[in-house]
C-alpha positions in Angstrom: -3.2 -111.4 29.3 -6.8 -110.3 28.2 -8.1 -109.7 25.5 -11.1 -108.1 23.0 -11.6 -109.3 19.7 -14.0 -109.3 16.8 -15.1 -112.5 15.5 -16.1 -113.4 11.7 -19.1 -115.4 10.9 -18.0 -117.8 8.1 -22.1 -118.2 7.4 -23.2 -114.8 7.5 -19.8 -112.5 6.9 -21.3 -110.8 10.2 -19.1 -110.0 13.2 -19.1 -110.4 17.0 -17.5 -108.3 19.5 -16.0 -109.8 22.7 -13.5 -110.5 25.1 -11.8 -113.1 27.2 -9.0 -113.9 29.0 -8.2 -117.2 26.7 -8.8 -116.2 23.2 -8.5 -120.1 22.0 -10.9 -121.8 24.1 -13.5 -118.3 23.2 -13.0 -119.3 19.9 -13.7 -122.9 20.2 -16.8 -122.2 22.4 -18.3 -120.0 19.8 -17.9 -122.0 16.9 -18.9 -125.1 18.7 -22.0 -123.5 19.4 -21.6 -123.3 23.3 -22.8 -119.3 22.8 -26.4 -119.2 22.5 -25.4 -115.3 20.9 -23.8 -117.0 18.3 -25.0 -120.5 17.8 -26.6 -119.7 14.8 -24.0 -118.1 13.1 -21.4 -120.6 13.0 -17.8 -121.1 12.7 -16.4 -118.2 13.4 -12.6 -117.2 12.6 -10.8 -114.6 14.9 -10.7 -111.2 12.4 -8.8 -108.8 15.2 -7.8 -109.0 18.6 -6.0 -106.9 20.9 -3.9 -107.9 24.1 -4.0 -105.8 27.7 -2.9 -106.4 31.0 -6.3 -106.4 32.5 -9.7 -107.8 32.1 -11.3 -104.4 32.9 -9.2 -102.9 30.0 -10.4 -105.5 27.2 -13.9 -105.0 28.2 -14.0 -101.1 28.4 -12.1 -102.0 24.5 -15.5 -104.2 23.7 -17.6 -101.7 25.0 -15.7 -99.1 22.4 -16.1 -101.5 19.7 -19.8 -101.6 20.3 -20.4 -97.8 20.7 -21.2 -95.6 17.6 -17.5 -94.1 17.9 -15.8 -97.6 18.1 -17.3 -98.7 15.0 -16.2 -95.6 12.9 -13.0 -96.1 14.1 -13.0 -99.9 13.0 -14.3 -98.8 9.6 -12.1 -96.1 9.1 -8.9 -97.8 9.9 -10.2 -100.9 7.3 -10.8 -103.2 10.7 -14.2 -104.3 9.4 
């Protein structure tokens, strides 16, 4: 499985869009600080993920998140 997911900064209350095929070790990377994106903002906790068969399908799902329309949709379904 794949996945995209949005990540909470414990320091900042910020998020971070991604996606991975191994949403565990993402996690761990990012709040060890192995992102230079995200070093600063450290730990993280996973806020929402989503599952698909492909890695081409969780990134097109990232890129949504990112775009204008994604994030109206994450707001207006209480995601973030």
């Amino acid at each position: 499985m794949f996945y995209s997911y949005i990540l909470k900064s414990e320091k900042d209350g910020k998020y971070y869009y991604g996606s991975t095929e191994n949403l565990e070790i993402r996690l761990i990377k990012h709040s060890k600080g192995d992102v230079k994106s995200t070093k600063a903002r450290r730990p993280f906790i996973i806020h929402f993920f989503e599952e698909f068969n492909s890695r081409s399908e969780a990134f097109r799902r990232e890129q949504y998140y990112k775009s204008v329309n994604g994030y109206i949709y994450l707001k207006q379904n209480n995601i973030i």
